[in-house]
N, C-alpha and C positions, 0 to 999 in steps of 0.2 A: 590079329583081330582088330575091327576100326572100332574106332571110340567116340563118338559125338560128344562134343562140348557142352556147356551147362550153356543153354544159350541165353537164358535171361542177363546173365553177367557178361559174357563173353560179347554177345552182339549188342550188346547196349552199352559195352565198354567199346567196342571199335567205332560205335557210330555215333560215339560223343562229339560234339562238335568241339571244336579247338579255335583259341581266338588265332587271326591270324593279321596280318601286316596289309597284305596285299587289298585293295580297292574292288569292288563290284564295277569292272569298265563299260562293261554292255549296258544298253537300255534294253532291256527283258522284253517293255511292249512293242518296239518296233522289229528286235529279233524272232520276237512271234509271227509278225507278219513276213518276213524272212524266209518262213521254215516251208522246206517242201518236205512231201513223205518219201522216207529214206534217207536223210541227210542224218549225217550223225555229229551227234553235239559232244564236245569234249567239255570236261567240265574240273575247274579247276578248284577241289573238295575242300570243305572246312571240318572234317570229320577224321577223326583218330585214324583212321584206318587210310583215308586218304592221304595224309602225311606219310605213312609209313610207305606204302607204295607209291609216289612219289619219290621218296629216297630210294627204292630201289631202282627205280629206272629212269630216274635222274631225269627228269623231265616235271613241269609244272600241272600239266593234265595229268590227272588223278583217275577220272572216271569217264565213261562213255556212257552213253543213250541213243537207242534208235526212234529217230523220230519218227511214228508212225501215221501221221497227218490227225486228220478228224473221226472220227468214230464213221463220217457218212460219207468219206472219203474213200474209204477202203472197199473195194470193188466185187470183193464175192462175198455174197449176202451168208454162207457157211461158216463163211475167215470173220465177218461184221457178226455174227451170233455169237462166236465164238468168243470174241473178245470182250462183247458187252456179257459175256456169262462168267468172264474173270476179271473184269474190271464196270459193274454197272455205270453207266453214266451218259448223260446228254448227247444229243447228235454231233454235237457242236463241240464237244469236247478234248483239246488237243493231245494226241496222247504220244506216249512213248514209253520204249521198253529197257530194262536197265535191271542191273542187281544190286542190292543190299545184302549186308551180312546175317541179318536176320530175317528178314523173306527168301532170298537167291532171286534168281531172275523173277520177275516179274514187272505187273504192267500198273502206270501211273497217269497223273494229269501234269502235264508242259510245267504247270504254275507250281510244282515240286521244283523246280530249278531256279523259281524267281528270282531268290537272294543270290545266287553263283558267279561268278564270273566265266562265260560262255566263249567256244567258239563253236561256227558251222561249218563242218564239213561235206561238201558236194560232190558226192562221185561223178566224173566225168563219162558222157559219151552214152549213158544207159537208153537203152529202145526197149519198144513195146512194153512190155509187162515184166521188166528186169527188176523193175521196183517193186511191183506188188508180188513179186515170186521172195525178193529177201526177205520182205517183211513177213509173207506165209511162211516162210522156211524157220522167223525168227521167231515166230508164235509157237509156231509148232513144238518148241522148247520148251515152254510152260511145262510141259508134262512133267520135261527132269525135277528127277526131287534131289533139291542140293542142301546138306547140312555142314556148315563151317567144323572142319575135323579138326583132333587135336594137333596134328601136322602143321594143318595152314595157319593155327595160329599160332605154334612155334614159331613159322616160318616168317608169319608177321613180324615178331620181335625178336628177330635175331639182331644182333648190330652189324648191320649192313654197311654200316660206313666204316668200318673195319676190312671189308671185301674191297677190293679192285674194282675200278667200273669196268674194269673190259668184261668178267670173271660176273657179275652179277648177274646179267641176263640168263647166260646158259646155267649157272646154278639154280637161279629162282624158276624156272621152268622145269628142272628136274624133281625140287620139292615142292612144287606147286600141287593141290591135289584141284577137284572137280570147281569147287566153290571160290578157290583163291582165283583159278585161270579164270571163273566167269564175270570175279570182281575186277577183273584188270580189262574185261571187254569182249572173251576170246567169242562168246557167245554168237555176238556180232560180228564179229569178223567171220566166222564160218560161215554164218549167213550168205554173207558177199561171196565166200570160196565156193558154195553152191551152186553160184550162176557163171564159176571160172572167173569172177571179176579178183584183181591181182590188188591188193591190198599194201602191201611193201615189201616185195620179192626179192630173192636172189637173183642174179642172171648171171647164168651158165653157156656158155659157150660148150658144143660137143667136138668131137673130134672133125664131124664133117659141117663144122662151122654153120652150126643152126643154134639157136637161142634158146633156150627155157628156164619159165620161172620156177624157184622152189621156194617154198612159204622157208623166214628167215628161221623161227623156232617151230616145227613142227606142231607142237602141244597148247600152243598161247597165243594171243596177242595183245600188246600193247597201249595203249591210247595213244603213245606218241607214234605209233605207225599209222596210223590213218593222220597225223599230221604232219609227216614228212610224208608219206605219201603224191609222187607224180600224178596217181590215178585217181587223187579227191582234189578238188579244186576249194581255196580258205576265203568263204565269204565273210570279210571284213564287216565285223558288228561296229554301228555306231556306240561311238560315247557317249557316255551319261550326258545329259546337261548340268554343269554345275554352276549356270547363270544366278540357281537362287541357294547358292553358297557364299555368306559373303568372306567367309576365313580364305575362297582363292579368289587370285585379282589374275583377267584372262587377257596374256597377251595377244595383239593382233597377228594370225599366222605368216610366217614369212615363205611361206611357199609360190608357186609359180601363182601371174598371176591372173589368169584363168581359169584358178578356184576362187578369186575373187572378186570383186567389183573394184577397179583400181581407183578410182575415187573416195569410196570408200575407205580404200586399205593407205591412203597417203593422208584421209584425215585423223585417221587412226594412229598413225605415226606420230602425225603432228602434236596429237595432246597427250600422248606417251611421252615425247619433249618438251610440252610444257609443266607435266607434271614432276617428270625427272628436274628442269631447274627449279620448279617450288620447291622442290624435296631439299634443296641444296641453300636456299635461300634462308637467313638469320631468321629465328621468329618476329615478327610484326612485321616484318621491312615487305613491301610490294614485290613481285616479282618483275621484273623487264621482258618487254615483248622486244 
């Protein structure tokens, strides 16, 4: 017999946020401008639940989101009703689809990932309406009604760091139930398997030497498959500026230099040396030029 969880405790206990070490690298406003519909954001969680699975699959992205563009973006005025009848909101408003332990899949505004630490991933190579078919196929899901069983939150708190990495993945997709697979992303990745688009396959050779792909865990998918992923291309989010931080002091980049202005980068040098001999210089005494 299934059980559903108390979920006021349960999911408000997974979705507690947790301090954590790691820095907010993205600038959130320019990866907004970034975002096309259908890209999927990995996101790397500050929430109980995201630590846990994290440890399981041993990767730093925690969580996935399909980026669904603007509300007046979206191309069939049936799939645009639909969406503003479960998410009301502005024409303008950037949206994307994603689960929680206490909603399940459902749909949100961009500016829910503000505080995150973000990547964008780009599936390669899509034509005509490949996009706006994943994204109908990923709506279409709403309907499922997912409740966090007692399973998946055993399975949450098991100590997994007791398990072998090799031994992890195929265990945790066997105890996975509906809600667990949909928190790790799998939602979204069927999406993609809809239109045939090949997410992080096996490749099998047959006897008369022809290729085919097999999804690696039949049941799930991962976040960190869409980023080792050949078939999503990793749009590089800019860094924070932390020019009005004065606790860091920013050294001049030594990379090639036609990312810079080499004038520029050799006066930049210059008083990098002259401040390194002040530094070294007795208090009061003048420094030498």
């Amino acid at each position: 017999m299934h059980h559903d969880t108390d979920y006021p405790t349960t999911a408000g206990w997974l979705e507690a946020e947790q301090p954590g070490t790691t820095p907010r690298l993205s600038d959130f406003e320019r990866v907004r401008q970034l975002l096309q519909p259908c890209d999927v954001l990995l996101v790397d969680g500050r929430r109980r639940v995201d630590r846990r699975i994290s440890g399981i699959t041993t990767s730093r992205w925690s969580h996935v989101a399909l980026y669904l563009g603007r509300l007046r973006e979206i191309s069939d005025p049936a799939l645009r009703a639909t969406v503003a009848e479960y998410f009301p909101c502005e024409p303008d408003t950037q949206l994307i689809l994603h689960t929680t332990p206490r909603r399940g899949l459902c749909l949100d505004a961009l500016s829910e990932l503000q505080e995150e630490h973000l990547r964008i991933c780009r599936p390669r190579g899509m034509k005509g309406d490949d996009a706006q078919t994943v994204i109908r196929y990923a709506i279409s899901r709403l309907a499922v009604v997912m409740r966090l069983s007692v399973l998946d939150a055993l399975c949450l708190v098991l100590p997994w760091a007791l398990v072998p990495r090799r031994w992890r993945a195929g265990l945790f997709a066997r105890l996975a139930g509906r809600m667990l697979r949909a928190l790790t992303g799998s939602p979204i990745g069927e999406a993609f398997s809809f239109i045939q688009f090949p997410v992080l396959p096996l490749v099998k050779r047959t006897e008369i030497d022809i290729s085919r792909l097999y999804r690696r865990h039949p049941r799930l998918f991962y976040p960190a498959d869409f980023d080792h992923s050949p078939y999503f291309d990793i749009v590089k989010y800019p860094f924070v500026d932390h020019n009005d931080d004065r606790n860091i002091r920013l050294l001049p980049w030594k990379g090639s230099l036609g990312a810079l202005d080499e004038h520029s980068a050799r006066q930049a040098e210059e008083q990098v040396r002259r401040d390194g001999q002040a530094a070294q210089q007795p208090p009061g005494e003048t420094p030498r030029n």
